[in-house]
Every structure is written in structure tokens, then in C-alpha cells.
C-alpha positions as protocol buffer text, in pm:
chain_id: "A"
residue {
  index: 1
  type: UNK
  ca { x: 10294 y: 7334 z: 9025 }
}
residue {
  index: 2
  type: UNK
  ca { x: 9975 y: 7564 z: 8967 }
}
residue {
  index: 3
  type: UNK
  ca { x: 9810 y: 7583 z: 8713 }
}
residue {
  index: 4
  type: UNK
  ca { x: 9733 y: 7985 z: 8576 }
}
residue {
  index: 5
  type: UNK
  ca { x: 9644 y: 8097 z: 8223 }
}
residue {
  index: 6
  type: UNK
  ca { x: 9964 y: 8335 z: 8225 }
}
residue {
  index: 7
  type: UNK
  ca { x: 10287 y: 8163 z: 8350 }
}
residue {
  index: 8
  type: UNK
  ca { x: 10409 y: 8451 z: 8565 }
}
residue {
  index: 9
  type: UNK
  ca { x: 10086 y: 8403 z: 8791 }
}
residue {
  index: 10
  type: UNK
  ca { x: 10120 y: 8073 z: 8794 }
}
residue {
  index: 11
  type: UNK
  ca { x: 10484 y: 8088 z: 8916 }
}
residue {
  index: 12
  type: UNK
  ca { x: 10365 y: 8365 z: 9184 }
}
residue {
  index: 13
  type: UNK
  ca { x: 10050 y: 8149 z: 9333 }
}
residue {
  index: 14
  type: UNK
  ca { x: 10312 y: 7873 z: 9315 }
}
residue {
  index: 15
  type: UNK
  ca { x: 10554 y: 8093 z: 9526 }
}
residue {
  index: 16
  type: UNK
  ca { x: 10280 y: 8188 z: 9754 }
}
residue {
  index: 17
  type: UNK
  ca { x: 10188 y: 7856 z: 9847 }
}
residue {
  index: 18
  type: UNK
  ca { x: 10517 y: 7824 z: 9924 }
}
residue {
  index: 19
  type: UNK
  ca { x: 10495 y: 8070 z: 10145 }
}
residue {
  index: 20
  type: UNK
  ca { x: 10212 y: 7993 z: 10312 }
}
residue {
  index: 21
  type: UNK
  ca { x: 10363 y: 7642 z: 10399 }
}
residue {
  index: 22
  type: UNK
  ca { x: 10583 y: 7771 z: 10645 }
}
residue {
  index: 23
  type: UNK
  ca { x: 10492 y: 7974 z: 10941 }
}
residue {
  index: 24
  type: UNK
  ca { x: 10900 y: 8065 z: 10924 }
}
residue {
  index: 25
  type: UNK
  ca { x: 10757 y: 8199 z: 10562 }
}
residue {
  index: 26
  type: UNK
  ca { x: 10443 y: 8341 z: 10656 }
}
residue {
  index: 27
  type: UNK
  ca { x: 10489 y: 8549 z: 10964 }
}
residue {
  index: 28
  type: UNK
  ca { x: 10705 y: 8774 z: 10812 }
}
residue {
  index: 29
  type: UNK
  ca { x: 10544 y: 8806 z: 10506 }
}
residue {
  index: 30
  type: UNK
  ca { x: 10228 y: 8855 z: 10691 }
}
residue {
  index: 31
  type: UNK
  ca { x: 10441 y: 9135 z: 10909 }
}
residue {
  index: 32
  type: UNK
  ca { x: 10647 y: 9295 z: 10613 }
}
residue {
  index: 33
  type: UNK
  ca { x: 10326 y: 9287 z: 10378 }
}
residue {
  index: 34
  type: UNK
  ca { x: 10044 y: 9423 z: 10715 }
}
residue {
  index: 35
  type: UNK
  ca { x: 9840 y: 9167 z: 10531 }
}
residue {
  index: 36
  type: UNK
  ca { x: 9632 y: 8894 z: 10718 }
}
residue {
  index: 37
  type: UNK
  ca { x: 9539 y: 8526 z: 10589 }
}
residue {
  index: 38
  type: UNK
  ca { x: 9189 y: 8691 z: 10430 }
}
residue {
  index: 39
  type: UNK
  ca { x: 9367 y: 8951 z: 10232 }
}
residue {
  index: 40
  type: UNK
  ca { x: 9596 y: 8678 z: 10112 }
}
residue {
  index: 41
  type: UNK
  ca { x: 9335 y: 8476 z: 10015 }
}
residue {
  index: 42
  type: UNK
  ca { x: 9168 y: 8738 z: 9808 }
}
residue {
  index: 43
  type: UNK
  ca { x: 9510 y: 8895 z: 9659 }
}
residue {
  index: 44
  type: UNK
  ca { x: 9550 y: 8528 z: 9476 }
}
residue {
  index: 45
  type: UNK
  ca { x: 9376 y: 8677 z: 9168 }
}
residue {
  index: 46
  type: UNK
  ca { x: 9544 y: 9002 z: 9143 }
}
residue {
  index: 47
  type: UNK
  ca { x: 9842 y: 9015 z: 8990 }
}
residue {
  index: 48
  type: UNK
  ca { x: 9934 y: 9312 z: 9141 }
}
residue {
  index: 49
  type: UNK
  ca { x: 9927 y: 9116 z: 9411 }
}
residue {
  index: 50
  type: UNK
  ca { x: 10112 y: 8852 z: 9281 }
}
residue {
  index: 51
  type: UNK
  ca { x: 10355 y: 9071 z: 9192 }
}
residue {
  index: 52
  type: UNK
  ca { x: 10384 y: 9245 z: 9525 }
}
residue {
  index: 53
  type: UNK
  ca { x: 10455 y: 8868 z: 9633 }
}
residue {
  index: 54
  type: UNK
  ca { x: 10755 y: 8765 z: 9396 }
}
residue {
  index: 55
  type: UNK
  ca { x: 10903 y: 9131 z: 9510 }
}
residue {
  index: 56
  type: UNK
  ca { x: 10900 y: 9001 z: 9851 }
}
residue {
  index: 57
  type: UNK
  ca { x: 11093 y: 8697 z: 9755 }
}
residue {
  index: 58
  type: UNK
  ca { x: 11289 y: 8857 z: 9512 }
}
residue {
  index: 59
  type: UNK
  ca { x: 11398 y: 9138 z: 9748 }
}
residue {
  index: 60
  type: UNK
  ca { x: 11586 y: 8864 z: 9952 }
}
residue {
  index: 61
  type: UNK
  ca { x: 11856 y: 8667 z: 9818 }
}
residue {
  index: 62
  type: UNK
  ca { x: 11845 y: 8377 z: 10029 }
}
residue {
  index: 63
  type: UNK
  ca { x: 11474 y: 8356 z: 10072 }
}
residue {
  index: 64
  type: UNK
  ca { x: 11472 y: 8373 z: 9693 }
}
residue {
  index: 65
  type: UNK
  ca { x: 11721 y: 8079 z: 9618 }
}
residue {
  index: 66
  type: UNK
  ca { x: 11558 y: 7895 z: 9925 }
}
residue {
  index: 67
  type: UNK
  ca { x: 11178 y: 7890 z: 9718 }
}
residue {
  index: 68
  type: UNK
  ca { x: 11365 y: 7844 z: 9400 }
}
residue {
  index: 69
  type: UNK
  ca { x: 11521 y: 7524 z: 9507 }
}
residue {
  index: 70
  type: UNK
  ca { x: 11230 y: 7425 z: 9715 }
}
residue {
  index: 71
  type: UNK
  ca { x: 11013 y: 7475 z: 9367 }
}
residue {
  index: 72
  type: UNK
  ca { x: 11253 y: 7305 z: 9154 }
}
residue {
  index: 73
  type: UNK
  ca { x: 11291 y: 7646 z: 8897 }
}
residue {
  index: 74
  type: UNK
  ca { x: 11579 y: 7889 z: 8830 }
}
residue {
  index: 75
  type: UNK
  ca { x: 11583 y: 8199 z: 9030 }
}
residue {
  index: 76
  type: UNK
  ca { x: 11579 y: 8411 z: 8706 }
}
residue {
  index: 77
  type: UNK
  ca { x: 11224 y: 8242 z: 8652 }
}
residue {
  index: 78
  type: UNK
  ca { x: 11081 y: 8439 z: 8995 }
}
residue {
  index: 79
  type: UNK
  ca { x: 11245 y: 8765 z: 8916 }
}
residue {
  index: 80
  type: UNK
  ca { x: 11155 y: 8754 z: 8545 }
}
residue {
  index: 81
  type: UNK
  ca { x: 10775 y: 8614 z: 8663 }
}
residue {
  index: 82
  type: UNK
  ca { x: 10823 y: 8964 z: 8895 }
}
residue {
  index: 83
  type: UNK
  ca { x: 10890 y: 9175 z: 8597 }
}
residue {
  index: 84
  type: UNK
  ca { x: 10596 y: 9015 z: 8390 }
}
residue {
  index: 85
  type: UNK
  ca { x: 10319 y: 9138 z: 8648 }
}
residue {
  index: 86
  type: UNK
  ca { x: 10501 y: 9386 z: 8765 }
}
residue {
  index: 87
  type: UNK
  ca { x: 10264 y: 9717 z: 8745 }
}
residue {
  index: 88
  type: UNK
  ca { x: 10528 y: 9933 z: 8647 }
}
residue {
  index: 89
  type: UNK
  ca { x: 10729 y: 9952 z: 8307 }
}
residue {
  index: 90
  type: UNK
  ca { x: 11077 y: 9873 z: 8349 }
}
residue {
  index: 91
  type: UNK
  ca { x: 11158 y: 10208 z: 8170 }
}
residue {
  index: 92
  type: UNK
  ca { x: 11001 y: 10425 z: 8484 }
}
residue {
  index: 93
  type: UNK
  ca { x: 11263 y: 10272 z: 8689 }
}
residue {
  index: 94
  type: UNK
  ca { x: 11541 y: 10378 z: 8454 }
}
């Protein structure tokens, strides 16, 4: 597991390396995300970013119990990680 001062980033750089372990993984987040490997790389500090990247996961149910298992953590830990650096307040989606 990564290390991050804030627990939500370091669940979402842990989910990222877990996406860029797998070219299965990465390809289509590269092509959902228009991102290549140097915007990745310098994403990893923002966590917009990071949030953008738990979305990804989180927006597929299977890809999101798939990382889960592979990461040894509950599913709610991604989507609640999501809603930690998630840009927007919960209440603007109400």
C-alpha cells in the first residue's frame, strides 16, 4: 500500500498503480481518460486527479470489485476515498 498524508490519496495512487499494472487496465483508462503515461505521471499529486481516477473505477462495478479484491480493501473504501477528493460537495449533486 502507498503511503499519502491523507488516506483517500493514498487509496487513489494505490488504485492507480493498480491500474497501471495491467495494460487490460491501462488502455482503457488511457482511452476513456484521453490521457497519456506523462499526464498520468504528473496527475499523481492532484487530487483532482485522483479523484477523476477512483470515478473511473467506481463508475464500473466489476472493475471496481476486481481492484478492491486485488488491493485487499472493501469497495465502500474506493467510493468513499472518491467522495473525500471529490471536487464537488455532495449537496450540488442533490
Amino acid at each position: 500500500m502507498h503511503q499519502a498524508d491523507d488516506p483517500a490519496e493514498g487509496i487513489a495512487l494505490d488504485v492507480l498503480l493498480w491500474i497501471l499494472g495491467d495494460e487490460d487496465r491501462l488502455f482503457p483508462f488511457l482511452a476513456a481518460t484521453g490521457l497519456d503515461l506523462e499526464a498520468v505521471r504528473a496527475g499523481a499529486k492532484d487530487p483532482a486527479f485522483l479523484a477523476g481516477v477512483l470515478d473511473h473505477v467506481a463508475g464500473n462495478e466489476p472493475v471496481l470489485l476486481a481492484c478492491a479484491q486485488a488491493l485487499e480493501i472493501k469497495p465502500e473504501r474506493i467510493v468513499a476515498a472518491w467522495q473525500r477528493l471529490s471536487p464537488w460537495p455532495d449537496d450540488e449533486w442533490a
